[in-house]
C-alpha positions in Angstrom: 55.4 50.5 -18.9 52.4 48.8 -19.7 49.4 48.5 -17.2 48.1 45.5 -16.1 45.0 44.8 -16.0 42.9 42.1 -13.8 41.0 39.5 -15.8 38.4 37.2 -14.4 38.4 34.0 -15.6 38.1 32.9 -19.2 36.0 29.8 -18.6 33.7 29.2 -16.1 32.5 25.9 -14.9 29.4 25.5 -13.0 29.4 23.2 -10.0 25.9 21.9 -9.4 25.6 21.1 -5.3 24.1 17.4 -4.7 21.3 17.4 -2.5 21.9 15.8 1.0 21.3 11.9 0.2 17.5 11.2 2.2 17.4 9.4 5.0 16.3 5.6 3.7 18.4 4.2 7.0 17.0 1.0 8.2 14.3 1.6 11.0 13.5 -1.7 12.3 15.4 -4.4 13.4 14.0 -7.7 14.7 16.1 -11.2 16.1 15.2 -13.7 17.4 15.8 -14.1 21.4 17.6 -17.0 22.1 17.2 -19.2 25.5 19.0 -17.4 27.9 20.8 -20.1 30.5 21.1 -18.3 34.1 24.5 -19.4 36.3 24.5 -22.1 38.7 26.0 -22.1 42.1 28.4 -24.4 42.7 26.5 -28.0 44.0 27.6 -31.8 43.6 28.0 -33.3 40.7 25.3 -35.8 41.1 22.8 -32.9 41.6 24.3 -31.4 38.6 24.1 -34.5 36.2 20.4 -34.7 36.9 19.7 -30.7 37.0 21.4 -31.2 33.5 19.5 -33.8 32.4 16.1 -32.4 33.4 17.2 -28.9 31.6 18.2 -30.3 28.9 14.9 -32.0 28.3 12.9 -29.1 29.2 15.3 -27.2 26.2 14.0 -29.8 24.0 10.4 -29.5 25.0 10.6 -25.6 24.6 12.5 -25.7 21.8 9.8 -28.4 20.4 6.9 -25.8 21.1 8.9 -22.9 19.6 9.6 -24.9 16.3 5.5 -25.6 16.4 4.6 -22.2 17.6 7.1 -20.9 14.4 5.7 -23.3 11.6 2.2 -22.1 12.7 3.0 -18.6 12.7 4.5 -19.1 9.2 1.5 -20.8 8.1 -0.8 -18.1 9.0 1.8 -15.7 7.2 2.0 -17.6 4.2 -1.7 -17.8 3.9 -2.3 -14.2 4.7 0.4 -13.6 2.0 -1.9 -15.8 -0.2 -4.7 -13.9 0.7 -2.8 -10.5 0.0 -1.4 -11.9 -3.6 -5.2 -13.0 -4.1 -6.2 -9.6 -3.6 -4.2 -8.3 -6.5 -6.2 -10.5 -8.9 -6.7 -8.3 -12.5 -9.9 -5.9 -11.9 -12.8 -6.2 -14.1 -12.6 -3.7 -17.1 -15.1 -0.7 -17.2 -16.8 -2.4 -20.0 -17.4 -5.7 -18.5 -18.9 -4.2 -14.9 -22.8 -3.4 -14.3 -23.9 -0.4 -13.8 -23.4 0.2 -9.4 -20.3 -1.5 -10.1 -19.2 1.6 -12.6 -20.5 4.5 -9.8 -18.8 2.5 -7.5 -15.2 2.8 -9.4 -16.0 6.7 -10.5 -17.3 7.2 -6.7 -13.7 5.7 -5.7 -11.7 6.7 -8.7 -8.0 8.3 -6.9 -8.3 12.2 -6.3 -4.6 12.3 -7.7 -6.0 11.7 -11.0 -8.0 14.1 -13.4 -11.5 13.2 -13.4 -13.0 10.7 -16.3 -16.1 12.8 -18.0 -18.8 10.3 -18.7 -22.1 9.7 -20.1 -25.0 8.8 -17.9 -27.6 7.3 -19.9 -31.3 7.7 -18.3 -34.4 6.2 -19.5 -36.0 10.1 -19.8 -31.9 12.1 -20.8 -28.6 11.7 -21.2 -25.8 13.5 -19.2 -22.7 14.1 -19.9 -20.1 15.2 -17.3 -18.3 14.1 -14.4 -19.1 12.2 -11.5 -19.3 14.1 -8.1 -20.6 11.6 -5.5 -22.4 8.4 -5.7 -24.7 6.7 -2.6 -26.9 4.1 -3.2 -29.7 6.3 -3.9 -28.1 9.0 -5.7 -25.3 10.1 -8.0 -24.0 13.8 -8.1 -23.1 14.7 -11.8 -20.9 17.8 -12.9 -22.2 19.0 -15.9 -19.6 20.9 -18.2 -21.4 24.2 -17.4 -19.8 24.1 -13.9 -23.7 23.2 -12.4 -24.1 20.1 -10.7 -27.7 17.7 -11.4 -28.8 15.1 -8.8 -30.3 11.7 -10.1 -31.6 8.8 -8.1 -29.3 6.0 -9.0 -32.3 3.6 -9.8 -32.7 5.7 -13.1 -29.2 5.1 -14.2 -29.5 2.5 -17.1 -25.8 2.9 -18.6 -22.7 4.7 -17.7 -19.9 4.7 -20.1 -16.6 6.6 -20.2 -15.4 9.1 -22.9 -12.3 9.8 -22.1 -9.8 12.2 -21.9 -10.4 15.3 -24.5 -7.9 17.0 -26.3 
């Protein structure tokens, strides 16, 4: 008789785990408290009709504040909203800004992002490298050769960008 022999599979399928979904579960929760009435105690109806009455109003008159209180609240949110859109408004490009206005963007320019090499033109030289730190008085400059130069910002007559190099 013939031996058999154990085969592993002929085809093999690979069955990638999913990661655990992340937690992106709501956090905060906010309502709005409603006027809470407490029980009464059993009195006479007359006392009741004008304990009613006088409630009643007084709901009206809170409810009157709260409805002013809100539409001021949502007045200040809208403008701050206003405010916050405003603040998006399109940025001056590099080209049309003066010259502390350009240190000002490289001094600020996101540290998540490859630095811009540049040209800072002077009156007496021209240096070209990358910007390390600007104050008012002076700007730090990397100069490809891994040294770093100091000029007082006053000498600064241009900046202009030359871009990525590839």
């Amino acid at each position: 008789m013939e031996e058999k022999t154990k085969r592993g599979p002929l085809l093999y399928i690979s069955q990638t785990f999913s990661v655990v979904p992340a937690n992106n579960m709501q956090e905060v929760f906010t309502s709005r408290q409603e006027l809470q009435i407490p029980a009464e105690e059993p009195q006479p109806k007359e006392e009741k009709n004008k304990k009613k009455a006088f409630e009643v109003s007084l709901e009206k008159a809170q409810l009157s504040e709260k409805t002013k209180k809100e539409k001021a609240e949502s007045t200040e949110v809208q403008k701050k909203v206003e405010k916050h859109r405003h603040s998006f408004s399109k940025v001056k490009s590099f080209k049309e800004m003066n010259v502390c206005e350009r240190l000002e963007y490289l001094g600020n320019f996101p540290k998540s992002l490859s630095p811009v090499p540049c040209v800072f033109y002077t009156e007496e030289k021209n240096y070209q490298g990358y910007l390390l730190s600007y104050t008012e008085n002076e700007v730090t400059i990397q100069i490809p050769n891994q040294t770093s130069e100091t000029i007082p910002a006053n000498q600064i007559t241009n900046v202009i960008m030359i871009g990525l190099k590839r």
